[in-house]
Structure formats: structure tokens, C-alpha cells
N, C-alpha and C positions, 0 to 999 in steps of 0.2 A: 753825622749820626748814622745807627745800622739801619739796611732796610732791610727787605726783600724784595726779587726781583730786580730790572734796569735801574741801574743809575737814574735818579730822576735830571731829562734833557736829553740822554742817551738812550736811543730805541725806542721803541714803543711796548712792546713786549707781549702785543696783544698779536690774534690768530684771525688769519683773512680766510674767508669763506670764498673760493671762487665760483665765476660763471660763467658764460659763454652762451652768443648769440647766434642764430643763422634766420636762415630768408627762407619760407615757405616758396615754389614754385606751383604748389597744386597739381602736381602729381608725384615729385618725389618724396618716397617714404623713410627713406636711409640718409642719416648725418652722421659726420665725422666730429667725436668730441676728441678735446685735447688730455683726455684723461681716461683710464681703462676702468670699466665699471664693470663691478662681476653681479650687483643686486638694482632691480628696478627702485626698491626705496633707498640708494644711495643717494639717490639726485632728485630735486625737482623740476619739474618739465610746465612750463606755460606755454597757451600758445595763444595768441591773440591777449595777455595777459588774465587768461583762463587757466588756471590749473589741472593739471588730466593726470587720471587716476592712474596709480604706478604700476595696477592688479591687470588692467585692461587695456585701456589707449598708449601703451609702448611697449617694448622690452629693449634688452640691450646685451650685447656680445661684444665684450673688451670695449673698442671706442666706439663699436657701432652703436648709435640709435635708430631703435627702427618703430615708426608711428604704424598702428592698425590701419588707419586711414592717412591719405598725403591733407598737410595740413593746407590752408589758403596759401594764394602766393602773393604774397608780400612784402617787405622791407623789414630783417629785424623782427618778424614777428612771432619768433620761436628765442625760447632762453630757458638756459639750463641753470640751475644750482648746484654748485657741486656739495652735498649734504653729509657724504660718507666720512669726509675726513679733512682739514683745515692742513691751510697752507701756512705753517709757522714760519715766522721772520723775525729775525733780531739781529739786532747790531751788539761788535764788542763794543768794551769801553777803550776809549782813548787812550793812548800807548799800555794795552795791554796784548794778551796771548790767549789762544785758545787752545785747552789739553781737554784731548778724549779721551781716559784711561783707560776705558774699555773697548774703545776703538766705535763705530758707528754701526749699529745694530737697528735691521728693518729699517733704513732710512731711504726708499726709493729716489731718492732727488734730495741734491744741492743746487740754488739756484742762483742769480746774480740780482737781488735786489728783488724789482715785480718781475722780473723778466722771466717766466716759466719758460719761455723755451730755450732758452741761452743756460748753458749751464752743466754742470757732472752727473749724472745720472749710472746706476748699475743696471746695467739691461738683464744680465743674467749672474748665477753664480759664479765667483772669481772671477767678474766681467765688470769692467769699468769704462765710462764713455764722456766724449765731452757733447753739447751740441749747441748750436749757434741756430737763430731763424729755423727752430723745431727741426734740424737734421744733423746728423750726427757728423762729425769731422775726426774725431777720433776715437777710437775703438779698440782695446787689449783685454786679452788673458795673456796666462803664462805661456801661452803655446805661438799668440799668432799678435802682430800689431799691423792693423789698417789705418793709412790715411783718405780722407773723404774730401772730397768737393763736394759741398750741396750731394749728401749724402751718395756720392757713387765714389767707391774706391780708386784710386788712382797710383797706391803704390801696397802691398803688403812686403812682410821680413817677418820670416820665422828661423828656424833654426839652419835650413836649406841654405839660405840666402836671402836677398833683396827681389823682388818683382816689381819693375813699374811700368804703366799703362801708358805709352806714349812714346815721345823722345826724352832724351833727356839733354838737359842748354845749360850753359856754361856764359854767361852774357849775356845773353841773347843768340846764342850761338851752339847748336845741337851739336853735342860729341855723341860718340860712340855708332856715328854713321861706318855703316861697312861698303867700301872702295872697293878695285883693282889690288890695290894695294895695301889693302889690310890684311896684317898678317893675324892668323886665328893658334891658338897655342893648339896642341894636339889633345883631341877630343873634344874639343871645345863647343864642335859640329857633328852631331853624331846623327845616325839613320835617325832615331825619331825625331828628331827635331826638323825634318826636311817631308812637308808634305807630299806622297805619292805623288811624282809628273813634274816633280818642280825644276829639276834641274834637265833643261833641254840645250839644244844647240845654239839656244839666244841666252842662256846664262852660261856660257863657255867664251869666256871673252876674247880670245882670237885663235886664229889658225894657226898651230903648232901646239897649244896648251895642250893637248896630250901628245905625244911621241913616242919615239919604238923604245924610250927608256922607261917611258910611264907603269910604272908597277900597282898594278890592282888584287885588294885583298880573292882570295878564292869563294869564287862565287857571286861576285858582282856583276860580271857578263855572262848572261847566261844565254841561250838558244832563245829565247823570248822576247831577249834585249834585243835581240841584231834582226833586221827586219829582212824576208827571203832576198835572196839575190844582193843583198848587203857589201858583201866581202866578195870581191871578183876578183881578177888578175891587176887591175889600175889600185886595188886596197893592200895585196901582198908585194911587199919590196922583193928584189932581186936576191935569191938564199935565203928569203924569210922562211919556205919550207926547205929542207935539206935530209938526207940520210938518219940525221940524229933528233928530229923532228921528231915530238909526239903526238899522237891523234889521239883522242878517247875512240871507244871502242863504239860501231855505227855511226861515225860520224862522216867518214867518208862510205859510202854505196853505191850501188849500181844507179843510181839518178843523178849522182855525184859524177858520174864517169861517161864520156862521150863514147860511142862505138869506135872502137880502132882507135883510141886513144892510150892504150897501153899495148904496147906490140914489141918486137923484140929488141930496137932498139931504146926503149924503154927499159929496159930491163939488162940491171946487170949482169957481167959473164959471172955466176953464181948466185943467183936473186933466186931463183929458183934451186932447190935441193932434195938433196933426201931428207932433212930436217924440216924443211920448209910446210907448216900448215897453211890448209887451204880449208877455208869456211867449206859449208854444207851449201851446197849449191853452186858455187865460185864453178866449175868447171861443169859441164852437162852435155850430150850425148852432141846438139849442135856446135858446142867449141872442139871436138875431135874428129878430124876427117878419118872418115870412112879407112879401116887397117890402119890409122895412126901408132895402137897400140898393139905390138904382135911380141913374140917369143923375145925377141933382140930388146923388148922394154922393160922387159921382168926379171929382175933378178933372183937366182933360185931364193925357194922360199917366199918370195913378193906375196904368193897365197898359197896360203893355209888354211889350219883347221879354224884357225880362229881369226879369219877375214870376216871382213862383213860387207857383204853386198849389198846393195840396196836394191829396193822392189822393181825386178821387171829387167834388170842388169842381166840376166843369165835367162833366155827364155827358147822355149823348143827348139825354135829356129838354128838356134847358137849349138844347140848338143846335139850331135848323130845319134841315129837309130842307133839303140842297142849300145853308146858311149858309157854310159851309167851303168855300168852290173854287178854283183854281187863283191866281186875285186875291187870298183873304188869307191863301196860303203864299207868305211871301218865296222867295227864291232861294235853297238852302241850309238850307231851316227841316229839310227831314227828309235825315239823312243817315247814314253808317253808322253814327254814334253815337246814334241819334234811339230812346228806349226808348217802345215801345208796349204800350199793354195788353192780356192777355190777348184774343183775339177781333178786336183790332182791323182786321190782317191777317188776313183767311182765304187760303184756297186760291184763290181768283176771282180775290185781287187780288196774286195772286204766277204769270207767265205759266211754263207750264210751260219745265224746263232754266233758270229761275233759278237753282234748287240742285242740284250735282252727285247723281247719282243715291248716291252710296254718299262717308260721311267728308266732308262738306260743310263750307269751314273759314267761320268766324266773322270777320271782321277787326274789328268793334266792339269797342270797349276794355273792356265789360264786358256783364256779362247778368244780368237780374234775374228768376227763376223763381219762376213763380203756385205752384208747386205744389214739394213736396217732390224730390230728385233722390238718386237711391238707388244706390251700386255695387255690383256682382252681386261677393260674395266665393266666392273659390275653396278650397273643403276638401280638406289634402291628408294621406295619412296615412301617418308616414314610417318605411318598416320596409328603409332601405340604409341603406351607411354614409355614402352622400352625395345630396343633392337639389338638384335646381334650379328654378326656376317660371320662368315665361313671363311674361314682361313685357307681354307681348301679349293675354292673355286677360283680363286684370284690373288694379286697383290695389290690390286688398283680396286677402289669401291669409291662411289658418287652417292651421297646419301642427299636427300633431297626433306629437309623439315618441312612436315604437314602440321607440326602440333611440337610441345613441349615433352621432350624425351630425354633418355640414359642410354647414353653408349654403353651396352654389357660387355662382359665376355664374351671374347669371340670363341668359335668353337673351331677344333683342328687347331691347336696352337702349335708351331713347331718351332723349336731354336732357331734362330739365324734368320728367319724369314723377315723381308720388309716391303715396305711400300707407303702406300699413299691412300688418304681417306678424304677426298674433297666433302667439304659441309654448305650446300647452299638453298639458302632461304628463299620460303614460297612467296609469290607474287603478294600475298600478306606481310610476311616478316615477321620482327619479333619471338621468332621462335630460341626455345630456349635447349643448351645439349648438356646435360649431367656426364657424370664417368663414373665407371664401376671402380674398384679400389687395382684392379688390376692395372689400371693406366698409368702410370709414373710422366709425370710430366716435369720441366727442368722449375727447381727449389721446393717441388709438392704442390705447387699452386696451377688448377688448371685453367686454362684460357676462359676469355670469357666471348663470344662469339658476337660477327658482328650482327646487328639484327636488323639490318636496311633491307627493305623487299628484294630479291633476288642476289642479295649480297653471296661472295664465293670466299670461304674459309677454307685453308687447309690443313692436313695434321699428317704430318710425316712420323713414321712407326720405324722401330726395329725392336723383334722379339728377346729378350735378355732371358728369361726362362719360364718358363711355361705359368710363372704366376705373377710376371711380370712383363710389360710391355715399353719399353721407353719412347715418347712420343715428344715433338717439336710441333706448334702451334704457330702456323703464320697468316695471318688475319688482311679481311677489308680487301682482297683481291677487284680490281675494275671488272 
């Protein structure tokens, strides 16, 4: 006859309400249920088979239950309902089949019989799982498949490859152990795969594994690799250096080289030439005995107009009174570019009203000072709400914040002028420094200072034109 619903004898067709029990200790307030609950009246909660209110004596976050107060501690004396939603079960019938047309919609769990924690569940979207004794063993999306032990991964495969956690056995017998004798296909072992420090003198499995055939990529031994005093005479073979030998450039030096170790038998009949360069220093006034070099060394020409001697080579001692006169200065040899040493010029030989009495300009393209050149910095200490400095007095100013101010316009602006404006806070701090629209600071955005008591800011200037100033802000100085 028709019915509806189970075949009757087949299934049951009815919906299980579950629940779940735990054990008070008397002071734990937190339990783990086997179900995610997003509302306190999903579930019923007893405790001591007292019912507690779902508004006040609990709440709950996913599986967590958490009681206002920790219940007695007991045996069993706490049980939940699960109220929100029924665990439907059914059986097919007897050599039949089951079609989902529509494929399975919102169904968080498939289970195997009563057994809730055994079973397929969707953890997430496009996410399918199995799990056995409440932990997952298997786990897929389209992107990644994990296998699980008592839910810890032990192998994933994605589109990469295979990764698995461990050995892998063959019988009971681990393959893929790496020997002496395992050959590795190329790249197979590449730099990141070899932890910093790993490969030492105890993972080089015997003496001759590297040899004078061993070909290393460029840049594998580098000056860091090889520890001082490393490479001696017992490390270089017999012709390992030779004529055709190349060095990089400072690699061998004067620390390199023992005194009187290069001497003339050292040196072959033509090692030295007219072609032959010789570093900046390589020879010095102690490697040439006294008249070493006379007429018989120089070949005409050897010096010219456009030698170049270096400082203190040609000095009083060397030229005779009166050797220098107006016959061996060309025409043009001293001119306003012409740098003279210290002394050279005195007062006798400059006729008075050469230089203006007062701001005497330079026109030589540059100047080279014997002695240190010092700019007189100006200390200012700033208790308005605005200041300005003088361009004219200095290039160096120390302003000292007493109060919340605006760097103005400076006045005496001149082209080209630069320097230096240190900014440092009073034994208070917090002082705050504005800018006038004149100040161009780098994207338009001006610094913001630091304001720790006696903090040191600096603001490096150069004047771009008389209405504008460009300045560099460097902060928090010690």
C-alpha cells in the first residue's frame, strides 16, 4: 500500500535531540561542547538537575560554555540539550539508491549511524573532511589535500608536489634515506634548502672530496669563508700561482708582503718598465737611496708642464736661490687658479690695495686650507611666539625653545648662502617650531620636532632665492 515517509520496519524517521554531559570541579567555569552554539537559548543547560537561566548563568562562543559562576564539583553534574537543531537520521531502503538532485545544501554533517564524531563534515566553503574519534584524518579543497593522524598532518599535495612529515618505509623499511652514495639529480639541493652553517668539515665525507679540479659557482668562497691565515704556503700547490695568475684588485698588500721579500731577484729582467704602473704609495722617499734618481734617470721630457708632483717632492732645500726666475715661469704658469702653499706668498709679495680693505672676493675656482676653518655659531634663546635670525651674522644659529614658536623669515637673505640651524628643547620640552611659508622643506611637509626635554633637532638650509629657502630636517639627535 502507499505511505508516506520510511518504509514501515525500515528506519525510524524520527529526529534525535542531542546532549551532552560534563563534571563540575568547583572552580572551572569553561566547557567544551561537541557542537558550535552562536545563541544561549539554543541549548539547555542543568546543573545539579536545576535548570539555569540562558539570559544570566551562561553564555557561549562557538563550543565554548562558559557559567557566571564555576558550578559544584561533581560527577556528571552538568548536561546540556542541544535545543537549536535535531540530529536527523534515516536509513535507505533495502537494495535501494540515494539521488540528491540538487546536490546537498546547508548540511553541516553527514554522520555514520549515532556516531557524531565519526564521519564527513564541511569545515569550510569548498571544504570537505572526514573525521573519526572527533579529529579530522582527512581534509580537501581544490587547492590543497591533507592527510591527519589523530588530527596532526603527516603528509600534504598540492599542485607543487607531495610533502610528507617523516620517513617514508617501504616494508617496513625507510627509502629515500640520503648515503655517501646517493646521487642528487641537479638542483635537486639548492642554497635554500641547506640551513646557514650546515655544511661543515664533518659533512664533507673524506679527504680529497674537493680537489684542484673542484669547480665552484662565482661567489661561493668569498673573503669571510676562509678564516685569516687559512691559505698558506702547505694550501698553495707547486705553480698554483704563476705569471698568468690572477689576483683581484687589494688582495695582495703590503701586510701580504714580508720586508725584502721582493727584491731583484724576484723580479724579472723587464717586470719593471716604462709601461709598468705602480700604485700611489708603492714607492716612497725611504725605498730610494739618497741621488738614486739623477739626470742619467730621466728621459728628456720625463717632466713637464704637465707632471704632477706630489706635496713636499720639490721643496726649498731642493731649488737654488734665485733657480726659479722669470725665464722658467711660462706665460700664464701662475694665474688666479694657481694653488700655493702655505707661506708661499707673504705680505712683501702682495703690493699693498691688492685686496680690498674689507670682504675681499676670491675669483679662483677653489681654495685649499692649511689649517682648520671654523664658523662662529650664533646662540639664540627663544621665549616669543615668533623669531627670526640674521642671515648676516652667521651661517650656524642654536636656537634654544623656551615656549611654542614660528621660524620667520630670516632677514639678509642672500643666494647661495647655507648652513645649519640646530633646534633644542628646554629642560621642559615639548616645545612646539612652526615655519614661515618661505621654508620649502623636501614634499612640502614640514618636520615635526622632537619634544623630549633637552632633545637636539637639526635643519640643514640652502638659500634657492630670496623667497625661498630649501631645508632637510634631521631629528632625535643623543
Amino acid at each position: 500500500m502507499a505511505y508516506i515517509g520510511n518504509p514501515e520496519g525500515i528506519g525510524t524517521g524520527f529526529s534525535r535531540i542531542d546532549s551532552q554531559q560534563f563534571s563540575g570541579t568547583g572552580s572551572a567555569t569553561a566547557f567544551t561542547m561537541r557542537h558550535s552554539i552562536s545563541h544561549t537559548t539554543h541549548i539547555e543547560v542543568f546543573v545539579n538537575n536545576v535548570r539555569q537561566d540562558p539570559h544570566m548563568a551562561y553564555n557561549v562562543s562557538g563550543t565554548t560554555l562558559t557559567f557566571t559562576e564555576a558550578p559544584d564539583n561533581a560527577t556528571n553534574n552538568i548536561y546540556v540539550v542541544y535545543t537549536g537543531g535535531a540530529v536527523n537520521t534515516t536509513e535507505l531502503p533495502r537494495l535501494s539508491s540515494l539521488s540528491l538532485q540538487d546536490g546537498m545544501k546547508a548540511a553541516p554533517s553527514l554522520f555514520r549511524g549515532s556516531q557524531i564524531a565519526t564521519g564527513m563534515h564541511f569545515p569550510a566553503a569548498n571544504s570537505i573532511a572526514f573525521v573519526q574519534g572527533n579529529k579530522e584524518i582527512l581534509k580537501a579543497n581544490n587547492s590543497i589535500i591533507e592527510l591527519k593522524i589523530s588530527g596532526t598532518t603527516v603528509a600534504t599535495i598540492n599542485s607543487s608536489g607531495m610533502n610528507i612529515a617523516g620517513s617514508v618505509y617501504d616494508d617496513g623499511t625507510a627509502i629515500g634515506t640520503i648515503t655517501a652514495n646517493t646521487q642528487l639529480g641537479s638542483a635537486t639541493v639548492t642554497s635554500h634548502a641547506i640551513a646557514s652553517g650546515n655544511v661543515t668539515s664533518t659533512e664533507l665525507r673524506s679527504s680529497g672530496l674537493l680537489t684542484a679540479n673542484t669547480q665552484f659557482n662565482a661567489g661561493i668562497i668569498t673573503a669571510h669563508a676562509i678564516a685569516a691565515g687559512a691559505v698558506g704556503g702547505s694550501e698553495l700547490a707547486t705553480g698554483a700561482v704563476s705569471a698568468n695568475t690572477k689576483i683581484a684588485a687589494n688582495i695582495i698588500d703590503a701586510s701580504n708582503i714580508k720586508a725584502g721579500a721582493v727584491g731583484a731577484s724576484e723580479l724579472a729582467t723587464g717586470a719593471v718598465s716604462a709601461n709598468t704602473k705602480i700604485g700611489s704609495g708603492v714607492i716612497t722617499a725611504v725605498n730610494l737611496a739618497n741621488d738614486s734618481i739623477g739626470p742619467q734617470h730621466l728621459q728628456a721630457g720625463a717632466v713637464n708642464a704637465n707632471t704632477v708632483l706630489a706635496t713636499g717632492a720639490i721643496t726649498a732645500d731642493l731649488i737654488a736661490t734665485g733657480a726659479v726666475g722669470p725665464t722658467e715661469i711660462a706665460a700664464g704658469a701662475i694665474s688666479a687658479n694657481t694653488k700655493m702653499a702655505a707661506d708661499v706668498v707673504g705680505a712683501r709679495e702682495i703690493r699693498i690695495g691688492n685686496l680690498a680693505a674689507a670682504n675681499a672676493v676670491f675669483t679662483h675656482n677653489s681654495s685649499t686650507y692649511a689649517k682648520a676653518q671654523l664658523g662662529r655659531v650664533e646662540s639664540v634663546t627663544v621665549g616669543a611666539a615668533n623669531v627670526a635670525v640674521n642671515f648676516a651674522n652667521c651661517n650656524i644659529f642654536n636656537l634654544t625653545l623656551g615656549t611654542n614658536t614660528n621660524l620667520n623669515r630670516p632677514s639678509n637673505i642672500a643666494v647661495g648662502q647655507a648652513g645649519t640651524i640646530f633646534v633644542t628643547q628646554d629642560g621642559t620640552g615639548s616645545r612646539t617650531l612652526s615655519y614661515s611659508s618661505v621654508w620649502d622643506f623636501v614634499g612640502g611637509t614640514a618636520p615635526t620636532l622632537t619634544t623630549t626635554a633637552s632633545a637636539v633637532d637639526r635643519i640643514d638650509y640652502v638659500v634657492y632665492s630670496t623667497s625661498r629657502i630649501q631645508a632637510v630636517a634631521t631629528l632625535a639627535y643623543s
